[in-house]
N, C-alpha and C positions, 0 to 999 in steps of 0.2 A: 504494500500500500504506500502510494505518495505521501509523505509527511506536507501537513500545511505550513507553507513558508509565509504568514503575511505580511506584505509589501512595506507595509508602515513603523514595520518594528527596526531596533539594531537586536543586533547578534552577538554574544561572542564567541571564542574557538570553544569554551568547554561547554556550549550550548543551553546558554541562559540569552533568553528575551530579554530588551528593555524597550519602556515603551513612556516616553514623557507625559506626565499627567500633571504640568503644572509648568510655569517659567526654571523651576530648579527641583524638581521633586520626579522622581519615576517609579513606576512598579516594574516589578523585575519577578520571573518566573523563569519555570526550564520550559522546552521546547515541544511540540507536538513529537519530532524523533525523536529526543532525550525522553519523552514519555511512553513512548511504542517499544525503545531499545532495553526500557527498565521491566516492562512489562505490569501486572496488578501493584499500584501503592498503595501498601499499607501503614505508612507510617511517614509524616514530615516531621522533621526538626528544624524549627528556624530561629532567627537572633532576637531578643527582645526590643521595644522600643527604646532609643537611647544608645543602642548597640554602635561604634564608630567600627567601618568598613574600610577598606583600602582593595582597590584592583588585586584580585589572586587569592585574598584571602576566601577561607572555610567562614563560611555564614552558615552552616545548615547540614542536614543530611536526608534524604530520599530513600527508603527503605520501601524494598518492589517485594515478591515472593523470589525474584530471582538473586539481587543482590541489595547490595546499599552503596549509592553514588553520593559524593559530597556536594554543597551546593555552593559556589563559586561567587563573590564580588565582582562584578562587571567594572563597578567605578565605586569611587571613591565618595565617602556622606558618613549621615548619621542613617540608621531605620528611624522612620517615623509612623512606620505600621508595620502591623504581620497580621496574614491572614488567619484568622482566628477558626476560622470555619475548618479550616484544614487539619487541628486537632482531633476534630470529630469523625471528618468525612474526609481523609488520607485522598479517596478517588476523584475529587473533583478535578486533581488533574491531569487525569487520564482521561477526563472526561471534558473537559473545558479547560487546556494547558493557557491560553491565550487570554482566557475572562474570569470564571469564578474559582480556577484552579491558580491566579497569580499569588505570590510566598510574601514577598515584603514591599515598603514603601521604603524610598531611598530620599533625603535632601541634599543635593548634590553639594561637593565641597568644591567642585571643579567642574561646571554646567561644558566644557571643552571637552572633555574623554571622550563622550560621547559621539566624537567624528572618530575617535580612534575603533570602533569597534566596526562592527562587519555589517552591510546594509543585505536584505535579502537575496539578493542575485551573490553576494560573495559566501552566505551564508548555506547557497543552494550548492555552489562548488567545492564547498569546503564537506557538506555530508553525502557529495557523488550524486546532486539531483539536478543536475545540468539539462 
């Protein structure tokens, strides 16, 4: 099955979304393939409100029936949300990676990163859907 690449979002290589919801603030999720590659989640962990991020860091963990993938900092902030819903209901995103399956709010410490990460079309080369 085609993973959904959509157009509007950034990427990065370890295949987290980001998607601007504000002048300096984004939510940040994994990816329709990062959800298909992990298989059933059962389990998120993610960073508290207040949590300080930096690009690379471990914010989190993805626990599927098959493994457990860490969940990656795209760019640099503070969390100023976490999907709370995802304590309960692990699957929503496997089921909606892109909307009510997104993990955290970010307030950018550097609104710039942002050009550094991957736009869909390089996103699509990078997981071989050319």
């Amino acid at each position: 099955m085609t993973p959904v690449i959509p157009q509007d979002l950034h990427y990065s290589s370890d295949h987290e979304w980001i998607r601007s919801s504000g002048e300096d603030t984004v939510r940040i999720g994994i990816t329709d393939y990062a959800q298909n590659s992990l298989g059933d989640i059962v389990f998120v962990q993610m960073p508290e409100a207040g949590t300080t991020v930096s690009p690379g860091d471990s914010v989190g963990e993805v626990e599927s029936t098959k493994s457990v993938s860490d969940i990656f900092a795209p760019v640099s902030g503070t969390v100023i949300a976490r999907n709370d819903a995802l304590d309960s209901t692990p699957e929503l995103v496997n089921a909606d990676p892109y909307g009510d399956g997104w993990m955290i709010e970010v307030q950018l410490s550097d609104p710039g990163e942002i050009s550094e990460l991957l736009d869909a079309s390089a996103y699509a080369d990078l997981i071989g859907e050319v």
